[in-house]
N, CA and C atoms as an extended XYZ file, in Angstrom:
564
Properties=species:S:1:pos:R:3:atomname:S:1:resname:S:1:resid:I:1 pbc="F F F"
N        92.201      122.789       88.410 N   UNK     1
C        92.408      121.448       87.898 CA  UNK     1
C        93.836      120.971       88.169 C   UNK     1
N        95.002      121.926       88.041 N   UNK     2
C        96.011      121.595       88.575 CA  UNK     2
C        96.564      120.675       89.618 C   UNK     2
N        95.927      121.577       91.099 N   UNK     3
C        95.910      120.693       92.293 CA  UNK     3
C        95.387      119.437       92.146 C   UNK     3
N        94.255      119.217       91.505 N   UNK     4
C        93.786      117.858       90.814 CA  UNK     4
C        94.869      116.556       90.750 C   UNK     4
N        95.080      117.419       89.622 N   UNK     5
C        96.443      116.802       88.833 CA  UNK     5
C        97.479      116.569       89.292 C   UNK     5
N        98.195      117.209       90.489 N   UNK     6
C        99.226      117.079       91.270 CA  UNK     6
C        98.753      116.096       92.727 C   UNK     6
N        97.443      115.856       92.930 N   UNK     7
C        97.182      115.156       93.659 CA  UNK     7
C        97.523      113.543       92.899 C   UNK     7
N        96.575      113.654       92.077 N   UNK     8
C        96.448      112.267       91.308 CA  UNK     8
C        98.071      111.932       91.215 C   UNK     8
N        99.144      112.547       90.400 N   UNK     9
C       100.062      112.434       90.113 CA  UNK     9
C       100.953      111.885       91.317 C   UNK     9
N       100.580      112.582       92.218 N   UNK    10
C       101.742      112.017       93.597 CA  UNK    10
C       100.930      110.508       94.350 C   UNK    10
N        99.640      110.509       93.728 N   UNK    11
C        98.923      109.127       94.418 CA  UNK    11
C        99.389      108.059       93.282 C   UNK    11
N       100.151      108.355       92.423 N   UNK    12
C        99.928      107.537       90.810 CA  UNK    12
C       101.754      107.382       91.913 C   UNK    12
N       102.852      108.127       91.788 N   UNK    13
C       103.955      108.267       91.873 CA  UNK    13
C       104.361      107.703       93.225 C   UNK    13
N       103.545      107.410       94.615 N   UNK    14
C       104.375      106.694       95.762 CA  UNK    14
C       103.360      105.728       95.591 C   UNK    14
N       102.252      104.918       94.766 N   UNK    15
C       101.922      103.257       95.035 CA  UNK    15
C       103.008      103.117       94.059 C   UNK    15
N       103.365      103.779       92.691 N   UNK    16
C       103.925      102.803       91.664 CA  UNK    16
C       105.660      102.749       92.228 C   UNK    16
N       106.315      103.488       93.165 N   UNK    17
C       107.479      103.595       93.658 CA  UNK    17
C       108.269      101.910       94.336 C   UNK    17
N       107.364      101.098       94.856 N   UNK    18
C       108.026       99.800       95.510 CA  UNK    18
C       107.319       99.020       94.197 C   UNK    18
N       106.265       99.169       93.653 N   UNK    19
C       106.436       98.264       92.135 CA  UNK    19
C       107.740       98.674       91.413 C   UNK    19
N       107.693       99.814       91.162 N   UNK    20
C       108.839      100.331       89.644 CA  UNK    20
C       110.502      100.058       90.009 C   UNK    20
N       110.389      100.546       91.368 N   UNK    21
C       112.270      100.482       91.803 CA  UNK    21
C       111.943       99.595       93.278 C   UNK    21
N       111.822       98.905       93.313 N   UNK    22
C       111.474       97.350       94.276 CA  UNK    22
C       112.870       97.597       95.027 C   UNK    22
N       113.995       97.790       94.651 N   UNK    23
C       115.633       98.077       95.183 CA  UNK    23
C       115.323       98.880       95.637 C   UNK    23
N       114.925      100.300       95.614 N   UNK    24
C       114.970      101.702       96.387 CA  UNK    24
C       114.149      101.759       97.288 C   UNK    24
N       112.818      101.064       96.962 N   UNK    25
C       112.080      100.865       97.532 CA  UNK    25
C       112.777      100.084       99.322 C   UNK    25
N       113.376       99.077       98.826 N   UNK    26
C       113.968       98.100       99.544 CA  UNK    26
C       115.076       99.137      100.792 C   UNK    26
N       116.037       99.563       99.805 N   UNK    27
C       117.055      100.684      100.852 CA  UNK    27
C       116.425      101.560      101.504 C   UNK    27
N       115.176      102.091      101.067 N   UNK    28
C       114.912      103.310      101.645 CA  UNK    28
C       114.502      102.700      103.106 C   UNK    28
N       113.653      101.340      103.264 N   UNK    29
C       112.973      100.644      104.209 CA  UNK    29
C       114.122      100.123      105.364 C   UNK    29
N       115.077       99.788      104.613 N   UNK    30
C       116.675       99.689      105.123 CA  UNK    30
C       117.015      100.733      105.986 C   UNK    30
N       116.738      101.974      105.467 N   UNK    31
C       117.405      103.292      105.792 CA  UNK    31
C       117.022      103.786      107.119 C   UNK    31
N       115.660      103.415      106.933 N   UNK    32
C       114.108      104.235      107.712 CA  UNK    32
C       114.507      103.819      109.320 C   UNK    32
N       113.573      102.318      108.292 N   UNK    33
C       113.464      101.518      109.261 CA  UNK    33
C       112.310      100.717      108.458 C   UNK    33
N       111.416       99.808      108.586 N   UNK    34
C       110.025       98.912      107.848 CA  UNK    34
C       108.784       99.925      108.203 C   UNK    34
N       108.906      100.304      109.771 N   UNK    35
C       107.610      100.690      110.651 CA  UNK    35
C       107.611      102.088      110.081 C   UNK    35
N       109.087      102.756      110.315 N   UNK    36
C       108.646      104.175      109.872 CA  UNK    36
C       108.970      104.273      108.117 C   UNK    36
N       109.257      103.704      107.405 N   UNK    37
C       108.888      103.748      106.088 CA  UNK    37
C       107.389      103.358      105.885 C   UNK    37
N       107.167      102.787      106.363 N   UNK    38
C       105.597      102.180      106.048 CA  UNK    38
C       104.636      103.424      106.805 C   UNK    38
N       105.021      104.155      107.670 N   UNK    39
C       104.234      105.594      107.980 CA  UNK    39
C       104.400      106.913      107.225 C   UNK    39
N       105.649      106.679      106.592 N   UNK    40
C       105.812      107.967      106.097 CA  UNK    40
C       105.331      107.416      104.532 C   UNK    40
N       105.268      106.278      104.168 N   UNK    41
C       104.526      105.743      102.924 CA  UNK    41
C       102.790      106.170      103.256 C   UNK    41
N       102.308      105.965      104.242 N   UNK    42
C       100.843      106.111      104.272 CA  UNK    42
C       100.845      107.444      104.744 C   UNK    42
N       101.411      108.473      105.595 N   UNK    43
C       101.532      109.676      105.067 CA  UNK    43
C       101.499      110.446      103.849 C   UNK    43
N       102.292      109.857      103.145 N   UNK    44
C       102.501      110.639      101.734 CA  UNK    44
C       100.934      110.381      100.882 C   UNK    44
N       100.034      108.888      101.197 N   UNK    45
C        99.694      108.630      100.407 CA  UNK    45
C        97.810      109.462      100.826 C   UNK    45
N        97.549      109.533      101.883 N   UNK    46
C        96.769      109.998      102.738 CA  UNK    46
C        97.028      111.690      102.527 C   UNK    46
N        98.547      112.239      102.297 N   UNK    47
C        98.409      114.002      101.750 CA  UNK    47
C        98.082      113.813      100.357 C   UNK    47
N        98.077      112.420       99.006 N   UNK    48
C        97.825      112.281       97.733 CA  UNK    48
C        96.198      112.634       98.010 C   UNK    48
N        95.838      112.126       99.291 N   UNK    49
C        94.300      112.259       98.846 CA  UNK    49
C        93.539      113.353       99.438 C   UNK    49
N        94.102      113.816      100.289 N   UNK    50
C        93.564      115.158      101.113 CA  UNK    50
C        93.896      116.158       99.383 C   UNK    50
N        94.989      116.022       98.578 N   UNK    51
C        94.857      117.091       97.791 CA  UNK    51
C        94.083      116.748       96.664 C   UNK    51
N        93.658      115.478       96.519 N   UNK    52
C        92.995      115.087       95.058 CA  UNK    52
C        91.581      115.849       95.424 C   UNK    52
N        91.083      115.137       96.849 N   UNK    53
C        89.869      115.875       97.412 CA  UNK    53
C        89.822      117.813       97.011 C   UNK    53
N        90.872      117.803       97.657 N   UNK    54
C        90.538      119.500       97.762 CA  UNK    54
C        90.603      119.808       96.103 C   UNK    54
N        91.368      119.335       95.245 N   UNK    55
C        91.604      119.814       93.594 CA  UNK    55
C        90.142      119.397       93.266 C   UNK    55
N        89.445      118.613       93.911 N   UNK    56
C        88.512      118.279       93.141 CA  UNK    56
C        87.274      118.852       93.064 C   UNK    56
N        87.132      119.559       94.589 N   UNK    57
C        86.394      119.952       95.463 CA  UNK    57
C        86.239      121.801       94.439 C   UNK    57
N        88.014      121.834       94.324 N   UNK    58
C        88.314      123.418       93.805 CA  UNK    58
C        88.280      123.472       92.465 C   UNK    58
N        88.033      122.384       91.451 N   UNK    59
C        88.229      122.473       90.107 CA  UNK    59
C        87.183      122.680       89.433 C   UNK    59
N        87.148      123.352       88.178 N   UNK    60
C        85.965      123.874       87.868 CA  UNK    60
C        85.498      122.896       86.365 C   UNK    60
N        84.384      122.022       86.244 N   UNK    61
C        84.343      120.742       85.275 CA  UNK    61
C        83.543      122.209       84.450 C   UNK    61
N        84.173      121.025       83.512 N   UNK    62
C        84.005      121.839       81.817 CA  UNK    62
C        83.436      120.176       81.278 C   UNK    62
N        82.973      120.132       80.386 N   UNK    63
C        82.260      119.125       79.480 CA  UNK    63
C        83.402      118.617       78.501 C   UNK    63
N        83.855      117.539       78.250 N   UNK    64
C        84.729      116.800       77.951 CA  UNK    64
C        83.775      115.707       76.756 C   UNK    64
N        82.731      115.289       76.963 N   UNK    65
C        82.096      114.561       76.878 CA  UNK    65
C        80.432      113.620       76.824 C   UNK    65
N        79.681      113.534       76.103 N   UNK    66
C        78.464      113.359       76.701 CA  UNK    66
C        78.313      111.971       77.166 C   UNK    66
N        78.523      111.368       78.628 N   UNK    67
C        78.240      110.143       79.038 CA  UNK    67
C        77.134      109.688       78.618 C   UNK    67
N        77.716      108.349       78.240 N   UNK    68
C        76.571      107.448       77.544 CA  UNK    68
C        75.671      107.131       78.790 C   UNK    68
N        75.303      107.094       79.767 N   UNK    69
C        74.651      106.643       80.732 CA  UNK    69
C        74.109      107.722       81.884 C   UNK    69
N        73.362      107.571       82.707 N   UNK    70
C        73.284      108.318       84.048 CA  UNK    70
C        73.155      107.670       85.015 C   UNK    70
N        72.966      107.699       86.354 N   UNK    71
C        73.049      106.982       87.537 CA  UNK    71
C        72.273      105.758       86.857 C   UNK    71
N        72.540      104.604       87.463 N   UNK    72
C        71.532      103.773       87.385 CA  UNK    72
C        72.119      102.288       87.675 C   UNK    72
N        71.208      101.427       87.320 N   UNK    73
C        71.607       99.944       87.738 CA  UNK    73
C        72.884       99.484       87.413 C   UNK    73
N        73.177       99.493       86.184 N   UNK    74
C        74.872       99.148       85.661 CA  UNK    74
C        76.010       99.622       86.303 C   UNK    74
N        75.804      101.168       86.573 N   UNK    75
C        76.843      101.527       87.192 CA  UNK    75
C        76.934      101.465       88.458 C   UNK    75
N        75.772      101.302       88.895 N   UNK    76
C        75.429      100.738       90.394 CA  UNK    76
C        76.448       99.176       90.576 C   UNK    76
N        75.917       98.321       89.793 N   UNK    77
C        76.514       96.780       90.081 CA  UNK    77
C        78.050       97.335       89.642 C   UNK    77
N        78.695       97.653       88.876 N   UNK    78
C        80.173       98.130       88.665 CA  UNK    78
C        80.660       98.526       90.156 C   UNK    78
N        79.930       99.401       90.605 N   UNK    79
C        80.723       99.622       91.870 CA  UNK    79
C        80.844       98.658       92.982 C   UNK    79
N        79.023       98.340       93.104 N   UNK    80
C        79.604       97.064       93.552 CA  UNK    80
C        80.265       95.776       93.830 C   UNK    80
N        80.466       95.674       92.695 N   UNK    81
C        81.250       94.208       92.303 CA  UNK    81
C        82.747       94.810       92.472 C   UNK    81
N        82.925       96.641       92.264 N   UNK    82
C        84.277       96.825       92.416 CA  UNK    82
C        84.576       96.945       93.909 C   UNK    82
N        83.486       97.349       94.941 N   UNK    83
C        83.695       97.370       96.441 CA  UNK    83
C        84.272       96.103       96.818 C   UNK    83
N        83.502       94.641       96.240 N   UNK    84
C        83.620       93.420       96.659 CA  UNK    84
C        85.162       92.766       96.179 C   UNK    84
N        85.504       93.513       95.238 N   UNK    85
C        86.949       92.745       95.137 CA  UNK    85
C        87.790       93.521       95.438 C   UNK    85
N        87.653       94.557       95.922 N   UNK    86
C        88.542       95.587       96.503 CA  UNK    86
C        88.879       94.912       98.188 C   UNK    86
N        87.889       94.685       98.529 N   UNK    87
C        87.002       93.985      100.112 CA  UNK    87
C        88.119       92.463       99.695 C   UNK    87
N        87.736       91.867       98.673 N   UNK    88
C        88.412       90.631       98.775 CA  UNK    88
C        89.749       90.325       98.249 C   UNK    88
N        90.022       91.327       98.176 N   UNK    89
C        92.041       91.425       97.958 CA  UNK    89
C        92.467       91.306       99.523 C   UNK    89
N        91.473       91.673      100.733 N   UNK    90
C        92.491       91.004      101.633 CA  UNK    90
C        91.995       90.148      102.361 C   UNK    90
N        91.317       89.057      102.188 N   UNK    91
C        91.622       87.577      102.265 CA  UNK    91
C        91.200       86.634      101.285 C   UNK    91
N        91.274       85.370      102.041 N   UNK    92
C        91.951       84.562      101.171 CA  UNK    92
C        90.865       84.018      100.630 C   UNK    92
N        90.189       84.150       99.535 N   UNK    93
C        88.723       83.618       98.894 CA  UNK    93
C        89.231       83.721       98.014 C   UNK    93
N        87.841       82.666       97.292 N   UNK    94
C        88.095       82.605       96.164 CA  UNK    94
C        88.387       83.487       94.854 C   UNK    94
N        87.395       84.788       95.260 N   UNK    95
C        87.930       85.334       94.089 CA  UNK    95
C        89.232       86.104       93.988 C   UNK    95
N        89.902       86.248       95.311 N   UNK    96
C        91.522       86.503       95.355 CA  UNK    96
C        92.133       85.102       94.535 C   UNK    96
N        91.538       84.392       94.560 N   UNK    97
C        92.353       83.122       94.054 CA  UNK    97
C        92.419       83.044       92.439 C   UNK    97
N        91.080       83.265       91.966 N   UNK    98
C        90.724       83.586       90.699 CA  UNK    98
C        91.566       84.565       90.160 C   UNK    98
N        91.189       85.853       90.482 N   UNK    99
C        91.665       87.175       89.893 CA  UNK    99
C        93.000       87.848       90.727 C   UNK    99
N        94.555       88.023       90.250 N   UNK   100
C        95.441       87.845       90.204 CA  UNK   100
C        95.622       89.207       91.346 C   UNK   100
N        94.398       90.120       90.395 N   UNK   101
C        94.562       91.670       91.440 CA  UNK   101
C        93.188       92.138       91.808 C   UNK   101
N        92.551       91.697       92.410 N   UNK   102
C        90.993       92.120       92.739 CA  UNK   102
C        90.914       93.841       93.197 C   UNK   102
N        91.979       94.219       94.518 N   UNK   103
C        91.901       95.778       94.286 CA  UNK   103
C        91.951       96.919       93.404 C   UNK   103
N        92.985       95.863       92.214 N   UNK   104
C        93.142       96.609       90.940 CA  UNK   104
C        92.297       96.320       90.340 C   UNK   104
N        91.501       95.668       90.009 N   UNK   105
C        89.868       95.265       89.807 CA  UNK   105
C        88.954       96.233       90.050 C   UNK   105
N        89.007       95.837       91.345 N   UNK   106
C        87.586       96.651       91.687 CA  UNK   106
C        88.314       98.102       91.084 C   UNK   106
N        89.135       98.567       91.580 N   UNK   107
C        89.395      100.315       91.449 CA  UNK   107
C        89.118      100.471       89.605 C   UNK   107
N        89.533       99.554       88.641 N   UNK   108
C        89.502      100.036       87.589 CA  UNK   108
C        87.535       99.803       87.412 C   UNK   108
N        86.738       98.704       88.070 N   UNK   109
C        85.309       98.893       87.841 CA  UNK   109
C        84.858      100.365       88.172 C   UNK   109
N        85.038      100.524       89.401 N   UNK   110
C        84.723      102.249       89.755 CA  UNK   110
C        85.325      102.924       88.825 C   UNK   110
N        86.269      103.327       88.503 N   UNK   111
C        86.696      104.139       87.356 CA  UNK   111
C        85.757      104.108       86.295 C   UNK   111
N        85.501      103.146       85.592 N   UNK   112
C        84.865      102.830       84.369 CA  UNK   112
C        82.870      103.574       84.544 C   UNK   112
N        82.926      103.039       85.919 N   UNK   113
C        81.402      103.041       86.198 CA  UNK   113
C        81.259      104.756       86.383 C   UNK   113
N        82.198      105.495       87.453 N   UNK   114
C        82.185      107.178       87.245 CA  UNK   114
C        82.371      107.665       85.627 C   UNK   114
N        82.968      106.867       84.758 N   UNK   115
C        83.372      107.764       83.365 CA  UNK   115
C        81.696      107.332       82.516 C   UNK   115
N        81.377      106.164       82.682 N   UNK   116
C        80.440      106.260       81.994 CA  UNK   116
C        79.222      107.108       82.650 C   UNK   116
N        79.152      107.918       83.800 N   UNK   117
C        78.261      108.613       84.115 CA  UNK   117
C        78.583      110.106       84.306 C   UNK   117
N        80.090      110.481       84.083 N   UNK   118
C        80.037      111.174       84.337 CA  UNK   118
C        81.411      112.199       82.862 C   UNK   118
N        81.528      112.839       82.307 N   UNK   119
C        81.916      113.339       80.867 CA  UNK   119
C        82.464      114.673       81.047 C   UNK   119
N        83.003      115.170       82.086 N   UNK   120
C        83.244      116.414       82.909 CA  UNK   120
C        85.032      116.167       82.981 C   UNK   120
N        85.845      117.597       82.930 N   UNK   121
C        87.165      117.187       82.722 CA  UNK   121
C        87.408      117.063       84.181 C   UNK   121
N        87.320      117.115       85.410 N   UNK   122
C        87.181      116.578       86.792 CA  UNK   122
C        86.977      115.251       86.793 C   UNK   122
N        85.736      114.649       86.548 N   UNK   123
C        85.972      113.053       86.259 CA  UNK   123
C        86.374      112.556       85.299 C   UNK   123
N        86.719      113.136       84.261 N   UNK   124
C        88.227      112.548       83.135 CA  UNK   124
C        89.505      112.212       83.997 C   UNK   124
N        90.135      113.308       84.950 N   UNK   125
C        90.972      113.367       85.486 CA  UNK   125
C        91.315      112.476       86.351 C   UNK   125
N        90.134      112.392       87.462 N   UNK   126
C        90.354      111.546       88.578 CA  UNK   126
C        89.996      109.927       87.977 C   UNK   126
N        88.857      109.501       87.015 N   UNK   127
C        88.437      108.710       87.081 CA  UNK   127
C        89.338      107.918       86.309 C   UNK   127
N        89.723      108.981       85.216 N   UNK   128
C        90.359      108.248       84.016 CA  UNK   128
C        92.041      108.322       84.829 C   UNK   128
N        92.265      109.109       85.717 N   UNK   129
C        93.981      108.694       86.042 CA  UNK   129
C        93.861      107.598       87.106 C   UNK   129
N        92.953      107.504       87.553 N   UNK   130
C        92.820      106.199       88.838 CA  UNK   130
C        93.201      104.606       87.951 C   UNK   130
N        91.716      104.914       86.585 N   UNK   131
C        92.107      103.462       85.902 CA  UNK   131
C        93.178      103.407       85.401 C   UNK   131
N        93.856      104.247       85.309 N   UNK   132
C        95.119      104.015       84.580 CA  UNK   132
C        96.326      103.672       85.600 C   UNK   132
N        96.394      103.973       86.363 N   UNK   133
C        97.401      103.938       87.737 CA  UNK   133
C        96.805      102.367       88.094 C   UNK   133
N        95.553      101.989       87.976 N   UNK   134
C        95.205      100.394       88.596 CA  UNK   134
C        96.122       99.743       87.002 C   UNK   134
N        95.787       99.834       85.613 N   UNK   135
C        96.204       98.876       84.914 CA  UNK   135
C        98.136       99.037       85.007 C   UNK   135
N        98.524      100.309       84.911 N   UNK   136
C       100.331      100.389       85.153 CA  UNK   136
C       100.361       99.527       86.717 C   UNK   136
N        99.747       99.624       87.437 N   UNK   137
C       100.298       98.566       88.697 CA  UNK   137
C        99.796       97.042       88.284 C   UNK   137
N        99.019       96.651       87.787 N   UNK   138
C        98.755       95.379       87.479 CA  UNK   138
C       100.465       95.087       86.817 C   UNK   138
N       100.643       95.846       85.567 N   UNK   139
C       101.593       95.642       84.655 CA  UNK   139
C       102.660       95.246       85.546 C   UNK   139
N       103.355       96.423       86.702 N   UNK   140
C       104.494       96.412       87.169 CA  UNK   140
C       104.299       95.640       88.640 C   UNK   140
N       103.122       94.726       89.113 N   UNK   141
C       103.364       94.183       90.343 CA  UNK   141
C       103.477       92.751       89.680 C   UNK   141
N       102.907       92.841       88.085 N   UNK   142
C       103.495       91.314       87.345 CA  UNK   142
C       104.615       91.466       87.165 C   UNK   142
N       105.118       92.335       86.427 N   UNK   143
C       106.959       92.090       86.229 CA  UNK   143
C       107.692       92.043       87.417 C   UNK   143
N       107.361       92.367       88.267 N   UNK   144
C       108.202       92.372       89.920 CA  UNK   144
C       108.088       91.029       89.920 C   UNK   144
N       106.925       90.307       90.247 N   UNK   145
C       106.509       89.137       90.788 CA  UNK   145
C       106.492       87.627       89.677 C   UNK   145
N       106.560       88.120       88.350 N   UNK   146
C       106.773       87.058       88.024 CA  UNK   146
C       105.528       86.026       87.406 C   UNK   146
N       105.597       85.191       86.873 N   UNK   147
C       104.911       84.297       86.738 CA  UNK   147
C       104.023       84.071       88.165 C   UNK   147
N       102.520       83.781       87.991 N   UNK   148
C       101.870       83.749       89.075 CA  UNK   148
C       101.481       81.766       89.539 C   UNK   148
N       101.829       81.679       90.775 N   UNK   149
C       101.765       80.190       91.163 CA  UNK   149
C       100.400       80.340       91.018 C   UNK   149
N        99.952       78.708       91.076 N   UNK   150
C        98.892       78.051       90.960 CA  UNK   150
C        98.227       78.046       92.152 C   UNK   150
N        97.352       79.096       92.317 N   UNK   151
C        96.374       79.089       93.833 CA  UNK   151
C        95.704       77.756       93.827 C   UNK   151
N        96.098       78.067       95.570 N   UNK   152
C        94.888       76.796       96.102 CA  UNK   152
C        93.732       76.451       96.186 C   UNK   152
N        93.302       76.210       96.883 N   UNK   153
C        92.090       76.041       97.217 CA  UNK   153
C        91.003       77.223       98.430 C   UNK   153
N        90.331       77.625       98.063 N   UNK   154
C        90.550       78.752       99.101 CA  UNK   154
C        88.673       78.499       99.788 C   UNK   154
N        88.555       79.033      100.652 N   UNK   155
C        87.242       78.939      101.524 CA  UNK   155
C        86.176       79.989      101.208 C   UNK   155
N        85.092       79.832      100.919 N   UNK   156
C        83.846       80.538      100.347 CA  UNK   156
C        83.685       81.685      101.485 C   UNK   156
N        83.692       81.095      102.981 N   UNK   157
C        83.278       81.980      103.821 CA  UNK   157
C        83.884       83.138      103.280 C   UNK   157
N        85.175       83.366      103.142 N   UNK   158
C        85.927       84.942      102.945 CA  UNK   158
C        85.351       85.561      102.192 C   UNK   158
N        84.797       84.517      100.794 N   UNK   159
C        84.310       85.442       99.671 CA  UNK   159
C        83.035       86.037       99.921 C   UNK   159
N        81.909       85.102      100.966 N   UNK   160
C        81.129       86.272      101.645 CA  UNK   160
C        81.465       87.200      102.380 C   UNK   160
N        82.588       87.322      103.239 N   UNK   161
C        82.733       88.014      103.853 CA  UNK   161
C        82.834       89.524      103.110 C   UNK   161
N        83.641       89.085      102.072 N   UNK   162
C        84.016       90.505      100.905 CA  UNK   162
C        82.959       91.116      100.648 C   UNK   162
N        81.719       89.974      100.506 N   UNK   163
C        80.523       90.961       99.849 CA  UNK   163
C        79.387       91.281      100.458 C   UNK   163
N        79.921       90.871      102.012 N   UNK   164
C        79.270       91.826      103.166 CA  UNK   164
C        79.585       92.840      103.054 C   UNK   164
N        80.667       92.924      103.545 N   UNK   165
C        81.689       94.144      103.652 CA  UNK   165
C        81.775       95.203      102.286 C   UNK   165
N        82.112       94.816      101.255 N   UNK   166
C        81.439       95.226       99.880 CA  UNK   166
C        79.804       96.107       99.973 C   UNK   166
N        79.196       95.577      100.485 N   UNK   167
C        77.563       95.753      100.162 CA  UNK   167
C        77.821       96.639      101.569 C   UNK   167
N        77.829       96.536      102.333 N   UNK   168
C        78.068       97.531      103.545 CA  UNK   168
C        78.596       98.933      102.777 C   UNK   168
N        79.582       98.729      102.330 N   UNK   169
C        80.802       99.866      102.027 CA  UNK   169
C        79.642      100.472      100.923 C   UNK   169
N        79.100       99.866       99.737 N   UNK   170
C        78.553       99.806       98.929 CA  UNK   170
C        77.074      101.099       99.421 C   UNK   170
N        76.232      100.400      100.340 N   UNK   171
C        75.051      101.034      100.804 CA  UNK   171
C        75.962      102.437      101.737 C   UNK   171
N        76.656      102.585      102.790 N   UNK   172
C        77.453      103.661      103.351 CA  UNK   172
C        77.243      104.830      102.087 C   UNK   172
N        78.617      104.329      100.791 N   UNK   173
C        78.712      105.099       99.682 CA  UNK   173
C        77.557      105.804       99.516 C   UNK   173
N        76.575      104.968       99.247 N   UNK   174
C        75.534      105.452       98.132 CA  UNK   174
C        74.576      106.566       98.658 C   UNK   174
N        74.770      106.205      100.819 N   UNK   175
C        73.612      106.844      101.495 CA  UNK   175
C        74.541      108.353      101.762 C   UNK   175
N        75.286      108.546      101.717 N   UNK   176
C        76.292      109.511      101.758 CA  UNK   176
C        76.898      110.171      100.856 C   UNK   176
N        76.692      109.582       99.328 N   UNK   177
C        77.434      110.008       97.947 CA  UNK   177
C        77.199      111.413       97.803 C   UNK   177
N        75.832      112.127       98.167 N   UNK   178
C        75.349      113.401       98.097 CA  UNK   178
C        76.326      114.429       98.953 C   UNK   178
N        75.999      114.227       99.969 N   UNK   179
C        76.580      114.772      100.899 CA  UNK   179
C        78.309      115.051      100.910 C   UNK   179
N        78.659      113.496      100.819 N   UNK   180
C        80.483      113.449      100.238 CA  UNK   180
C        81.327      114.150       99.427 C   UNK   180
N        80.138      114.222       98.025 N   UNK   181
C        80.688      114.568       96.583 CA  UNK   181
C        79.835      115.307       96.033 C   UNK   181
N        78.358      115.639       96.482 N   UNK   182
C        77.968      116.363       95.786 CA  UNK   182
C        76.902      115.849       94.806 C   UNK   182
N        76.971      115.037       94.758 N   UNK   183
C        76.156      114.402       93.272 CA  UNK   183
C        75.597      113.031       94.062 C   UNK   183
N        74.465      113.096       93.444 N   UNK   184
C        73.794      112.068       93.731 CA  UNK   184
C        73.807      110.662       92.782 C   UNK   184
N        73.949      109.525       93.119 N   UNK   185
C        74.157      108.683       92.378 CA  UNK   185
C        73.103      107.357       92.389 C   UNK   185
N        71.782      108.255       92.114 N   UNK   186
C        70.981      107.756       92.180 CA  UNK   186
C        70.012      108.297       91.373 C   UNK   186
N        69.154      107.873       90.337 N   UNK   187
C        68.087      108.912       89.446 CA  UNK   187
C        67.264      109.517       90.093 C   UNK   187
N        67.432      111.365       89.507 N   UNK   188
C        66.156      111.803       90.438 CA  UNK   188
C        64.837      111.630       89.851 C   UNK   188
């Protein structure tokens, strides 16, 4: 569970690093350079997940909990609706316009939707440190940024586009969830 934990922890510790110290953040990019700070940023963040995988892969779940739920429709639409605003944090639709952080959105729907199905200290860990790392970045990409301007007007096409792309990502997940993770997320 450790490696777990030291995964999560270093994926929690370089997104919240250009929210929390925005200055260090700033020199280090100074220092680098933009191109190779921004590689050795998706380096670091890409070894956060090669080890969350393997802690997760190596950790042994103990019962934490009896989930109120099991696979099924609710937690089904949670993910989806969290694929689709994850999908539509990068362009410019409406519901980027609406909702301030849609990736932090969607990631805290998935969170919510794995805890209610799943009551195991493995998905306590990952599921419950993910939502928590999405609401501390909501917190600290508002205090960086400030009061949020008044979005425009934005074009529907994108927001289908999200929930193509969403529902794509969405069906991929679901036809592969077995195989990926182990667990099927679907009632047998």
């Amino acid at each position: 569970m450790s490696v777990l934990l030291a995964g999560i922890i270093l994926w929690f510790a370089v997104h919240s690093f250009p929210a929390y110290a925005p200055g260090k953040r700033d020199a280090l990019a100074a220092k680098l350079g933009e191109d190779r700070y921004r590689g050795v940023y998706s380096l670091v963040i890409v070894a956060s997940l090669v080890i969350i995988v393997f802690g997760w892969k190596n950790a042994v779940p103990n019962a934490v909990y009896e989930p109120p739920m099991g696979p099924g429709i609710l937690p089904s639409i949670l993910i989806f609706v969290g694929l689709v605003f994850f999908f539509a944090s990068q362009v410019n639709g409406n519901i980027k316009r609406v909702l301030r952080h849609p990736q932090m959105a969607g990631t805290i729907l998935w969170a919510v939707a794995h805890l209610l199905t799943n009551g195991d200290s493995r998905s306590v860990v990952l599921f419950g440190g993910m939502a928590i790392w999405a609401v501390f970045e909501i917190v600290m990409i508002n205090r960086r940024e400030g009061p949020r301007a008044e979005p425009g007007l934005a074009s529907g096409k994108f927001d289908l586009i999200a929930v193509v792309i969403g529902g794509v990502a969405f069906a991929i997940l679901g036809h592969f969830h077995l195989q990926l993770f182990g667990v099927s997320p679907t009632p047998v």
